[in-house]
N, C-alpha and C positions, 0 to 999 in steps of 0.2 A: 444641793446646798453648796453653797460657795467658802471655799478655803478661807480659814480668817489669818492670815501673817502672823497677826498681834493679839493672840486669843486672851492674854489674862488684861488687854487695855479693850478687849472688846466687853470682855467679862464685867466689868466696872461699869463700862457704858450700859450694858443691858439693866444692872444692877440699880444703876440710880437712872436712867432714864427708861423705866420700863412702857411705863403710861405714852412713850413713842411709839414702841412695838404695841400693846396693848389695844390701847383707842384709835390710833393712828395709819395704822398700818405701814410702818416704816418697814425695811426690810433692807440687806447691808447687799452692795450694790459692787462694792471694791475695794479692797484691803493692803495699804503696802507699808512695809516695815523696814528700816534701814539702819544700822549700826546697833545691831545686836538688840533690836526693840526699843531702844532711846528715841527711835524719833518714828511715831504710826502713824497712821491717814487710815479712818475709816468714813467711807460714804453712804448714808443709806439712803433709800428713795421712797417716796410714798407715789398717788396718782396726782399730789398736787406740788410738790417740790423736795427738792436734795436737802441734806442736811450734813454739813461736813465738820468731821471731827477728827484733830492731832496733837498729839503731846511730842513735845519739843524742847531741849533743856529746858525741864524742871515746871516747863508752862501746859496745860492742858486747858481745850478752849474747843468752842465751837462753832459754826458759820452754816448761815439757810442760804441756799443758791436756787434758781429756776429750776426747772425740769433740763433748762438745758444747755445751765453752768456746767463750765469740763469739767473733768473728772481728773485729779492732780493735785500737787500743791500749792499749785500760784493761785491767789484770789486777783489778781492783776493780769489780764493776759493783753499784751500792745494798747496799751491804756483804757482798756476798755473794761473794769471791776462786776467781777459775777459772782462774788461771795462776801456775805455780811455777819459781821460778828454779832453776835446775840446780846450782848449787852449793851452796846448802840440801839440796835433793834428793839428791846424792851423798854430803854430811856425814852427813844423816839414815841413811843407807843401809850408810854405810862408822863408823857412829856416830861421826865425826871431832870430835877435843876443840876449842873455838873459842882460836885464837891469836892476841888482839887484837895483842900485837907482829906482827905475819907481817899481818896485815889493813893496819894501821895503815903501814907500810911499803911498801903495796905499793900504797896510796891517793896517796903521795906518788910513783911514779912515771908516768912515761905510757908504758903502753905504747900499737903501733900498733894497729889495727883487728886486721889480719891476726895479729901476737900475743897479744891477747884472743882470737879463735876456737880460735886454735892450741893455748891453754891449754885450751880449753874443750872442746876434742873429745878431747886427752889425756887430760882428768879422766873424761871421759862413756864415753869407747869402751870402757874394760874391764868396764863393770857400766850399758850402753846396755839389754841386755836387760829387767835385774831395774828399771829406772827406768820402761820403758814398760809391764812389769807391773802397777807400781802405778796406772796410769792405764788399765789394756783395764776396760771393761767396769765395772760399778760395784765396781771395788775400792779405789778412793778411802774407800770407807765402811770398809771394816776399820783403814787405817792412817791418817787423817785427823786425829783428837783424840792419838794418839802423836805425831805430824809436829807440830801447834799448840804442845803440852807440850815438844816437843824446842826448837824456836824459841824458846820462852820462857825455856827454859833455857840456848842457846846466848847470851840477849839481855843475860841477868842474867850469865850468867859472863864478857860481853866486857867488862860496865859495873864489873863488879868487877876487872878486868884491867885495864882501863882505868885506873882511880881508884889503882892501885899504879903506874903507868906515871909519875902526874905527879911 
């Protein structure tokens, strides 16, 4: 069994996202922790892709990566992006309309660690399946330049929600 650095941020993760471990068969893969546990990287790995998770002042979040995204903290490595945050991925998926009021909003609260996951295994559990679909295997390449195209257009419709907001 593999040393966990960050056991009471792994404890959380196992906690609300169990149905990972469960159904899944995730399994933590690499564990590193830096300034006294403020800031963790836990990776797990299933037979069909990574799943990376870190809390980082005050922010706790998650990202699906290939089987054969690094292992680290950059989701950036020489411009070339292997890690996708889950709540793009589920907008993408559930084709959700971008709600700069509802973003904007919820920027100004804090929630805690434990209610960041909580939300984030809510959003993920019903459509966990069809998220890790897009990442078995090289199926990244069929829905990749739609995913780019959607982002860009989630980016322009918050910036124009935005600009009616002031």
């Amino acid at each position: 069994m593999l040393s966990i650095e960050c056991p009471d941020f792994f404890e959380k993760i196992k906690q609300k996202f169990s149905y990972l471990f469960d159904l899944y068969g995730f399994e933590v893969i690499y564990s590193k922790s830096t300034q006294g546990g403020q800031h963790s990287l836990i990776i797990l790995e299933s037979k069909d892709c990574r799943i990376k998770f870190y809390r980082s002042s005050g922010e706790a979040n998650l990202l699906f990566g290939t089987l054969s995204a690094p292992i680290g903290w950059e989701d950036v490595i020489d411009g070339i992006r292997y890690w996708y945050y889950v709540l793009g991925l589920i907008d993408f998926v559930q084709k959700n309309p971008v709600n700069a009021k509802e973003l904007l909003n919820r920027a100004r609260t804090s929630p805690t660690e434990e209610q960041q996951l909580a939300e984030l295994s809510a959003k993920l559990k019903p459509i966990c399946e069809q998220i890790i679909k897009l990442f078995k295997g090289d199926n990244i390449k069929q829905w990749i330049g739609e995913y780019e195209q959607f982002e860009k257009e989630q980016d322009e419709e918050f910036q124009r929600q935005f600009e009616n907001l002031k």
